[in-house]
C-alpha positions as CSV (number, residue, x, y, z in Angstrom):
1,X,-135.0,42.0,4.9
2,X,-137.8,43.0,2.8
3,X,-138.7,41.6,-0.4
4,X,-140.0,42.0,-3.5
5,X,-143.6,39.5,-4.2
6,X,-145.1,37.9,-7.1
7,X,-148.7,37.2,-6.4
8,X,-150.1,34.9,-8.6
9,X,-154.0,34.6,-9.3
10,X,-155.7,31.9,-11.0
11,X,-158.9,33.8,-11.6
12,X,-159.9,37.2,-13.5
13,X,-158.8,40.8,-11.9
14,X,-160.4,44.0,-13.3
15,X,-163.9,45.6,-13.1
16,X,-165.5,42.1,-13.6
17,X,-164.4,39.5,-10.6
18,X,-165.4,36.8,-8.1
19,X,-164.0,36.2,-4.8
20,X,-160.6,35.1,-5.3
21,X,-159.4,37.6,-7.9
22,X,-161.0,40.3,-5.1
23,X,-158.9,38.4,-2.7
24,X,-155.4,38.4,-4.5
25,X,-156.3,42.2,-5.8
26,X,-156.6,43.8,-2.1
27,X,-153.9,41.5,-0.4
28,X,-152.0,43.0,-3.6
29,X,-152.6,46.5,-2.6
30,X,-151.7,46.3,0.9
31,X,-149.0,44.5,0.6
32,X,-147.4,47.5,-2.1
33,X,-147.8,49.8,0.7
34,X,-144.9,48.1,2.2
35,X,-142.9,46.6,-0.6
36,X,-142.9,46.1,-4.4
37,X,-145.6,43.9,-5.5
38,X,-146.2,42.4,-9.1
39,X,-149.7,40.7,-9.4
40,X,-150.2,38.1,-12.2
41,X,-153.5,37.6,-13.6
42,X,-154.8,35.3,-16.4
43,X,-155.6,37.2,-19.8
44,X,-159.1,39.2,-19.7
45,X,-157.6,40.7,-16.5
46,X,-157.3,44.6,-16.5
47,X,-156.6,47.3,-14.0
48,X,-158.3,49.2,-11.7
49,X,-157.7,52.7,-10.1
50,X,-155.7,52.5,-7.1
51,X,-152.8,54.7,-5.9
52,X,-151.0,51.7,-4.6
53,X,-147.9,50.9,-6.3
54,X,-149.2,47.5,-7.6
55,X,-148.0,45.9,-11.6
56,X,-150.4,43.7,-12.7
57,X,-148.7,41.9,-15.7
58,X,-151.6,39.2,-17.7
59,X,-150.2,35.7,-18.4
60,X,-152.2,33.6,-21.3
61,X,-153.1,30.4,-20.1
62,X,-151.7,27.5,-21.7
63,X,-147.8,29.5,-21.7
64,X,-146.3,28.2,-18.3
65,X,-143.3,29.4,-19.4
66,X,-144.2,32.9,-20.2
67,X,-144.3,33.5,-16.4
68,X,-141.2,32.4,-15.2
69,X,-139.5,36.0,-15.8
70,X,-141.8,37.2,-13.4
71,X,-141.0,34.5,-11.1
72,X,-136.7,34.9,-11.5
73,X,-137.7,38.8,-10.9
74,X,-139.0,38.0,-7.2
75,X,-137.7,37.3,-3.7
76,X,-141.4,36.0,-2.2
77,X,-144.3,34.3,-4.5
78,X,-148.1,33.8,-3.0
79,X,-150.0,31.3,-5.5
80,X,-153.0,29.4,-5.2
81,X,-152.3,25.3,-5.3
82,X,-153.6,25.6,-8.8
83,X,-150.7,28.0,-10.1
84,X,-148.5,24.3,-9.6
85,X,-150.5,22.7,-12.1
86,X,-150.6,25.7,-14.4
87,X,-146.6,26.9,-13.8
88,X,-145.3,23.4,-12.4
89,X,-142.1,24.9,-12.4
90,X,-142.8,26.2,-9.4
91,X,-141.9,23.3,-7.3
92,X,-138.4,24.0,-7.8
93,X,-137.5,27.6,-7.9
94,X,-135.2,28.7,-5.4
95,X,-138.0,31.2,-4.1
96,X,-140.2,32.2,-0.7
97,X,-143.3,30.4,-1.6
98,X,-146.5,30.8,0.2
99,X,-149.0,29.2,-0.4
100,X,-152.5,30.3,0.0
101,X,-155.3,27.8,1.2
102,X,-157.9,30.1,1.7
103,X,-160.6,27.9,-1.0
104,X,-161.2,24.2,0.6
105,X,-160.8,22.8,-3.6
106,X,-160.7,18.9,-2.7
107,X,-163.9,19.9,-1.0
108,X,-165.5,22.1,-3.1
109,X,-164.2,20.0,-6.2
110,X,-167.4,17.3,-4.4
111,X,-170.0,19.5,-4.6
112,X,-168.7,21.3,-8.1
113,X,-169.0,17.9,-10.0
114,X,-172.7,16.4,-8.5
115,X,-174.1,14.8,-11.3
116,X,-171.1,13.9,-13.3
117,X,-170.0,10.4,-14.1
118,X,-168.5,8.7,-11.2
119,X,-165.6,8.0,-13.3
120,X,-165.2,11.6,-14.3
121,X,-165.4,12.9,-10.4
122,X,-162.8,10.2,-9.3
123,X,-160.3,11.5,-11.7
124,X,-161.2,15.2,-10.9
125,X,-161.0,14.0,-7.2
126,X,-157.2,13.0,-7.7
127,X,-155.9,16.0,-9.4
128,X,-157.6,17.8,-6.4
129,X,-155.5,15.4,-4.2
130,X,-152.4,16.1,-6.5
131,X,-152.3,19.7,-5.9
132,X,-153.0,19.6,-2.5
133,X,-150.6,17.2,-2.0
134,X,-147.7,19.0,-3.6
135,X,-149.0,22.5,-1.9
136,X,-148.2,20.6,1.3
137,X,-144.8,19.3,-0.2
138,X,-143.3,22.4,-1.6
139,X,-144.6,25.8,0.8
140,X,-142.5,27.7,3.0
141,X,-145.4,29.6,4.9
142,X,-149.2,28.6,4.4
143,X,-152.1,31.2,5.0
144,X,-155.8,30.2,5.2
145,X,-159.3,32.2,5.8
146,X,-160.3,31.1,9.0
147,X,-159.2,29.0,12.5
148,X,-161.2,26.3,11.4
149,X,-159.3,26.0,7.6
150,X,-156.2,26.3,9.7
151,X,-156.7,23.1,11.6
152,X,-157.6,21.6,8.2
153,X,-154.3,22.5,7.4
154,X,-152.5,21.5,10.2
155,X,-154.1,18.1,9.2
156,X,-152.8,17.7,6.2
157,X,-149.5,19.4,6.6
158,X,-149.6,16.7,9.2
159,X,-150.0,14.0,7.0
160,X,-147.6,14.9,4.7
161,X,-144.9,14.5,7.0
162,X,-144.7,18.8,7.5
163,X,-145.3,18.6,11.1
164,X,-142.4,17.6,12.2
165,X,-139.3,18.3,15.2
166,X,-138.2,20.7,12.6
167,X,-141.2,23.2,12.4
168,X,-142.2,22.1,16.0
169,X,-139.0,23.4,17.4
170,X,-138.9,26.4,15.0
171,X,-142.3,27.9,16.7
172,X,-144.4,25.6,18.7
173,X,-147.5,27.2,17.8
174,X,-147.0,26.1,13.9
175,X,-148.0,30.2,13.1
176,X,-145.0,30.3,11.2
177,X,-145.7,27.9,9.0
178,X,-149.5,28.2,8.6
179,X,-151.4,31.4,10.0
180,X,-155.1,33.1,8.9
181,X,-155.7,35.6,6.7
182,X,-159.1,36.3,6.0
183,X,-161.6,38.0,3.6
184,X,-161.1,41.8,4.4
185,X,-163.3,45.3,3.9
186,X,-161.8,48.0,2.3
187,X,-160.5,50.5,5.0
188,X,-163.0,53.5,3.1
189,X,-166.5,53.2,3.5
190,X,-168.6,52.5,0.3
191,X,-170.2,55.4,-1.6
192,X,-173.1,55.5,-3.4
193,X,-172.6,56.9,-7.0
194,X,-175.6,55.8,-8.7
195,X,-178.9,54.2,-8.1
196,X,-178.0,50.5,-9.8
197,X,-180.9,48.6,-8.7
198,X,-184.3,50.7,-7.0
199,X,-186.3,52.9,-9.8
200,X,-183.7,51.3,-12.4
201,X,-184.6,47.6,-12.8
202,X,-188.1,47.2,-14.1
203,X,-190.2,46.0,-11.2
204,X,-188.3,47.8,-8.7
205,X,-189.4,50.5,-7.3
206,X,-187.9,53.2,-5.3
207,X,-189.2,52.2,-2.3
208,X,-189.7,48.4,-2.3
209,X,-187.8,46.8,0.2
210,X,-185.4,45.0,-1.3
211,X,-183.1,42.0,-0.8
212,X,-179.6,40.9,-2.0
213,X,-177.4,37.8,-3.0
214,X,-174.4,39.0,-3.3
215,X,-171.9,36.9,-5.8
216,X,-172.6,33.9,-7.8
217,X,-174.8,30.7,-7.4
218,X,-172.6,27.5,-7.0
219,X,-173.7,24.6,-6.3
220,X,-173.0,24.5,-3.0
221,X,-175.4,27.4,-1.9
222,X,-179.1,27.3,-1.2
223,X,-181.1,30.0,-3.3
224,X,-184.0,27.6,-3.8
225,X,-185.3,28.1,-0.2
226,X,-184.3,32.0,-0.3
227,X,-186.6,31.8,-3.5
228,X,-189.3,29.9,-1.8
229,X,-188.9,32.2,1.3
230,X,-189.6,35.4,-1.0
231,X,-192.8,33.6,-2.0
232,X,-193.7,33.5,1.3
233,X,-192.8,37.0,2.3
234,X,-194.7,38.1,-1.2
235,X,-198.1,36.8,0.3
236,X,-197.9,39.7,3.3
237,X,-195.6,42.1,1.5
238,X,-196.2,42.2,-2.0
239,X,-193.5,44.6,-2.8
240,X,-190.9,42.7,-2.0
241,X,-187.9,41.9,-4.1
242,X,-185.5,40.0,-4.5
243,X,-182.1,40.6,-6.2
244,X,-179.3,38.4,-7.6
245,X,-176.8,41.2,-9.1
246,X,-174.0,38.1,-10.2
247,X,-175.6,34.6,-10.2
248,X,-173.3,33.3,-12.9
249,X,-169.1,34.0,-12.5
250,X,-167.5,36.6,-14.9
251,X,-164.6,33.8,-15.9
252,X,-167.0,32.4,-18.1
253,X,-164.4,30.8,-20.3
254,X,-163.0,28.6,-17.8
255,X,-166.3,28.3,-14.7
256,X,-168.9,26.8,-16.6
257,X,-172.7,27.9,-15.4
258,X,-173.5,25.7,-12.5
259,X,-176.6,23.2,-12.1
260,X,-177.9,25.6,-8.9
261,X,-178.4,28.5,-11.0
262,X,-180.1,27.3,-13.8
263,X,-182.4,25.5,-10.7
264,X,-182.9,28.6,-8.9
265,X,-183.8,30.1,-12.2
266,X,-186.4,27.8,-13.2
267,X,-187.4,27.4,-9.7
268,X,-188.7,31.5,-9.7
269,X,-189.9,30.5,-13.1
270,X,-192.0,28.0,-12.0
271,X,-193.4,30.0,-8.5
272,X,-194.1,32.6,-10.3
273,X,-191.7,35.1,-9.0
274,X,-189.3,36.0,-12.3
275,X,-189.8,39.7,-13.0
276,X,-192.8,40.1,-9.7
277,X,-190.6,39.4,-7.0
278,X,-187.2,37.8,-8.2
279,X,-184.7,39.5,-10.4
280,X,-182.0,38.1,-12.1
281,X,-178.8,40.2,-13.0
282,X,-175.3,40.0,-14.9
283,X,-172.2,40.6,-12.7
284,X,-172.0,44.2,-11.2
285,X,-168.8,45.6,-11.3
286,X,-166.6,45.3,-8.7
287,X,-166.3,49.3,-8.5
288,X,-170.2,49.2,-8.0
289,X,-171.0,46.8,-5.9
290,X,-171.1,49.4,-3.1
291,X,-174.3,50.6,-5.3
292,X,-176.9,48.1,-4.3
293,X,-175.4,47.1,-1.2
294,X,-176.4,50.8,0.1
295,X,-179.3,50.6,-1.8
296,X,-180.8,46.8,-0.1
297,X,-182.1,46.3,2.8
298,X,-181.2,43.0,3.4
299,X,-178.7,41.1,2.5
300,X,-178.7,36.9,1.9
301,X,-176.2,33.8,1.9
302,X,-177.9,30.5,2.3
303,X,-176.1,27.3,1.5
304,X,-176.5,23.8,2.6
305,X,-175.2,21.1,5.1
306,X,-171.7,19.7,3.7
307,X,-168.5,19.3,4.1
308,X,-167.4,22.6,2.1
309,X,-169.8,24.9,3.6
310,X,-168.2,23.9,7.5
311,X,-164.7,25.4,6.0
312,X,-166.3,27.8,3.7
313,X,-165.3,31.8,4.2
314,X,-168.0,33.5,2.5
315,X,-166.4,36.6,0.9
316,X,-169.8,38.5,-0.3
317,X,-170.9,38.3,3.3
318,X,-168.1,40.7,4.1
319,X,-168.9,42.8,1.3
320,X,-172.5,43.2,3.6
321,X,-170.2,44.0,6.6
322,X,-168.5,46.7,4.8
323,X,-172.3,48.1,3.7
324,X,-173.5,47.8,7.1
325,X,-176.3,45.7,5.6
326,X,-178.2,43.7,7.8
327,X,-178.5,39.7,6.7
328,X,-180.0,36.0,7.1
329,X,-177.5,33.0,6.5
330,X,-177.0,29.9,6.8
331,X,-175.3,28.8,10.3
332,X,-173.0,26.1,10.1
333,X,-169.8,28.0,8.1
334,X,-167.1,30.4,9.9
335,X,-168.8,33.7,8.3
336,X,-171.9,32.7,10.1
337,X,-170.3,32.8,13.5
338,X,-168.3,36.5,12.0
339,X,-172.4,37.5,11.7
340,X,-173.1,36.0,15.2
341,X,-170.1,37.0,16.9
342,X,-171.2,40.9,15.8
343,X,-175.0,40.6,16.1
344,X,-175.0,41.8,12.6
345,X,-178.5,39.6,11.7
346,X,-180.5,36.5,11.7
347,X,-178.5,32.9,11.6
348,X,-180.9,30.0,10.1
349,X,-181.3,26.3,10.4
350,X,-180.6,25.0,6.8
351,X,-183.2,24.3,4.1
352,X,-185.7,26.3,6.8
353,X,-187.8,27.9,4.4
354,X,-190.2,29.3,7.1
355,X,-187.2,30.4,9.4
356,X,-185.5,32.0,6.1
357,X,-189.0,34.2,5.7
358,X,-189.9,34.7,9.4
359,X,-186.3,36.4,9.3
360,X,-186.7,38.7,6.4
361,X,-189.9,39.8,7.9
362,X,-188.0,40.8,11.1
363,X,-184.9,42.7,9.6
364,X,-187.4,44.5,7.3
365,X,-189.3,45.9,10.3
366,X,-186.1,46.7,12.3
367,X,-184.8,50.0,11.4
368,X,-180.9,49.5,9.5
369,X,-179.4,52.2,12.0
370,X,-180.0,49.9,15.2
371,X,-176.7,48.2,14.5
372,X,-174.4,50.6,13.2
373,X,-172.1,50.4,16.6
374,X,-172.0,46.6,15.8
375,X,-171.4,47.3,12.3
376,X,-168.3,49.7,13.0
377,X,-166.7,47.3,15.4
378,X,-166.6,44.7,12.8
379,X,-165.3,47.1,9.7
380,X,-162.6,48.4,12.2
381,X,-161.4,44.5,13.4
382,X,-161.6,43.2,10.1
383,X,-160.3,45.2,7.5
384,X,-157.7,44.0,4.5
385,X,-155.0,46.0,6.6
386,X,-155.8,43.9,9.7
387,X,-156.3,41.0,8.3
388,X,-153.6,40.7,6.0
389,X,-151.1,41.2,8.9
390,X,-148.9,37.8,9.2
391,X,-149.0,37.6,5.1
392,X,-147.5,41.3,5.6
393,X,-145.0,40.2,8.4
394,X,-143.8,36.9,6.2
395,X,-143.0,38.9,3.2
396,X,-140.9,41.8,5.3
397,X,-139.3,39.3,6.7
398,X,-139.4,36.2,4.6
399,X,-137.4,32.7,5.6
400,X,-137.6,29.4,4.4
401,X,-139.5,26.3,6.2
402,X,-136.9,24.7,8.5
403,X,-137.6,21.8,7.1
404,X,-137.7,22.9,3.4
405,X,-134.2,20.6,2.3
406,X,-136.4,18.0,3.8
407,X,-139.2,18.5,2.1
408,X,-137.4,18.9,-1.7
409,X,-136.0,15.7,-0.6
410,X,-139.0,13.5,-0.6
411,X,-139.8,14.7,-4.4
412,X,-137.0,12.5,-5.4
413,X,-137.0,9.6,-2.6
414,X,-140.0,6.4,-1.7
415,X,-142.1,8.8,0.5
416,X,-145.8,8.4,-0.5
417,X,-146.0,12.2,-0.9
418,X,-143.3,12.2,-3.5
419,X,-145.7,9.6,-6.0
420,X,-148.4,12.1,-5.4
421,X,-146.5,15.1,-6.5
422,X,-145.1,13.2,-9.7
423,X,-148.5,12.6,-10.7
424,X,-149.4,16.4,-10.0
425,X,-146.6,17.1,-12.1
426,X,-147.7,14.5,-15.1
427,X,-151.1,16.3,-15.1
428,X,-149.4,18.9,-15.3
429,X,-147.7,18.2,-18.5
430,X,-150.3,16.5,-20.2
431,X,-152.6,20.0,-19.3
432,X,-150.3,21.5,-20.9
433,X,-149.8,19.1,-24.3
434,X,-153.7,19.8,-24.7
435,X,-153.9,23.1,-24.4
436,X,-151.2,23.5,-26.9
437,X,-153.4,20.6,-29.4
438,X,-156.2,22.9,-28.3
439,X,-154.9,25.7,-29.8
440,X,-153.7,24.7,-33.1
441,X,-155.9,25.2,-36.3
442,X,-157.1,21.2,-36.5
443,X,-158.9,21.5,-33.6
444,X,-160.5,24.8,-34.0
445,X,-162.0,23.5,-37.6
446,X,-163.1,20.3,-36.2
447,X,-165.2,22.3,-33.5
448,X,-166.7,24.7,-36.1
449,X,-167.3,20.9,-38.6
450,X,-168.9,19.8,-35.0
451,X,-171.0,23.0,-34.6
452,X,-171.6,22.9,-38.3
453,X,-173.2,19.7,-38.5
454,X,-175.3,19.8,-35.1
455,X,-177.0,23.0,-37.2
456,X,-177.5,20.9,-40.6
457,X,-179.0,18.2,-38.4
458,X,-181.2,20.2,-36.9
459,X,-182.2,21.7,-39.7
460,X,-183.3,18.6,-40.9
């Protein structure tokens, strides 16, 4: 039986996006070429060209309620852990829900907060821990981004009780209730349309060999020793550059610019680099991108030791795959071992600055067309269509978790993972009571009184 899906995505879609609106936009369009698919996106959202048969309908935030039409409408609904904080009706409609783990959050939520109070981290930390735990409680079929995020999973489903003689017996693999589906490349190659970065950005030039961080700088990556390594390249290449197209996310509103970038920033600044060697961008559209990936010559994802990086799936580094674009990163995360796997560039030890510029050095000299075969072997094993395959198979063919009565059960008995979900689901609530508050007039003049006086001060 085939079905029709609701995918539900908790950042931007349009011309202006970060890695998971790209995510739920191309799972979107594969999936309409078997079935109808209506994608939610939070307002700001917008269209792009596609001839798949895909509805993107834009929710304001704040209005859980103003989705569940779209919801009643569908057989199958793919959300984010988030979308149960956002729409925590969720956890009880009578619906196919997968639920997609792809973004380690309790993980990424450590690094995100470094330098925060301790007591504002410990309560981020537990609504982290809320929506994973009711993620666990309520999915019918889990997907992730790589083997080693699937044995996260299995870990946790574990420890909620979800591996069980139930789903054991149902498959003793546990595919059908958590399987991988990873970053994709589009199936078309990218073509260049016009020149975005070379002979356009001041201090470029058309020949300069050039270098690329593709996507934004959290604080989890390493641009300070890409920046330092471009220093180092500088002193026997002086033409080298160096070019971040995105550093800070489009979703402004609601990802606030991280403590990396503005490092990175002053950290050129300070070297010397800013406007010589190091430029700094503003977001390139998604329906560019292919611009100055065809135009570099290298591309770059650094990051450092920690726990997110190990189940990190670096999406930009497939957007290098897709441009055949040779690259240096970081070992240590799954997209390393893609590049490895491939022969597609240079892995590095982390923090290396020497090893970082002794690599740059080597892919410059080594002419782009000596690993187009291992390029093509990669874009033909890894595209959204192959990737996307056992989200595909679930949603022709969608069941519920053996184990699913079970599961609703526990919301409402003395299992541990029911307290956890009723706390998800007061967070929930109380979200929701200030972003109504939020809204209202009061607040909006006591900001502009707050602004208003901060000016007067300084004035003074």
């Amino acid at each position: 039986m085939s079905a029709s899906v609701l995918m539900i995505s908790h950042d931007l879609v349009g011309p202006h996006m970060a890695g998971p609106g790209m995510r739920y936009w191309e799972l979107a369009q594969v999936l309409a070429k078997q079935l109808p698919v209506v994608l939610a996106a939070p307002e700001g959202s917008s269209t792009l060209r596609t001839d798949a048969a895909v509805s993107l309908e834009v929710y304001p935030r704040g209005h859980a309620e103003r989705l569940r039409p779209l919801v009643d409408c569908a057989q199958v609904v793919v959300a984010p852990g988030d979308a149960l904080l956002e729409f925590p009706f969720l956890l009880d409609v009578d619906k196919y829900l997968v639920m997609d783990g792809y973004d380690p959050h309790t993980f990424e939520s450590l690094a995100w907060n470094e330098g925060l109070s301790l007591d504002t981290r410990l309560r981020t930390q537990g609504e982290r821990l809320c929506v994973l735990a009711m993620q666990c409680g309520v999915g019918d079929f889990f997907i992730c981004a790589s083997e080693r995020q699937r044995m996260l999973w299995l870990g946790w489903l574990e420890a909620a009780s979800r591996v069980n003689p139930l789903t054991y017996d149902d498959d003793r693999t546990l595919r059908k209730l958590v399987d991988v589906v990873p970053t994709g490349i589009p199936s078309q190659p990218p073509r260049r349309t016009a020149p975005l970065a070379r002979g356009v950005i001041p201090g470029i030039g058309p020949e300069d060999p050039l270098l690329v961080w593709g996507g934004g700088i959290w604080n989890w990556l390493d641009p300070l020793t890409l920046v330092k390594a471009v220093g180092k390249v500088a002193e026997v290449r002086p033409n080298v550059r160096l070019y971040f197209p995105g550093p800070r996310h489009p979703y402004r509103e609601f990802v606030p610019d991280m403590a990396m970038r503005q490092a990175a920033v002053q950290l050129s600044e300070e070297l010397g680099l800013t406007g010589r060697n190091v430029f700094w961008g503003d977001w390139v559209a998604y329906h560019e991108r292919q611009n100055y990936l065809l135009e570099a010559d290298v591309g770059c994802s650094l990051h450092f030791e920690t726990v997110e990086s190990y189940f990190a799936f670096r999406t930009r580094v497939l957007d290098y795959v897709w441009a055949s674009l040779p690259m240096v990163v970081t070992r240590g995360d799954a997209t390393s071992e893609l590049v490895e796997h491939y022969g597609l560039g240079i892995l590095v030890d982390y923090g290396d600055v020497d090893g970082v510029a002794q690599a740059i050095v080597q892919l410059l000299s080594t002419p782009r067309d000596h690993l187009r075969d291992r390029f093509a072997q990669a874009q033909q094993e890894r595209s959204w269509e192959h990737n996307a395959g056992p989200l595909v198979r679930f949603c022709q063919h969608p069941y519920h978790a053996p184990d699913r009565h079970t599961a609703r059960e526990w919301q409402s008995s003395k299992h541990p993972l029911s307290q956890v979900i009723e706390q998800g689901q007061e967070v929930a609530r109380l979200r929701a009571i200030v972003a109504g508050y939020e809204r209202g007039r009061f607040i909006r003049f006591a900001r502009w009184l707050h602004r208003f006086g901060r000016r007067i001060r300084g004035h003074r």
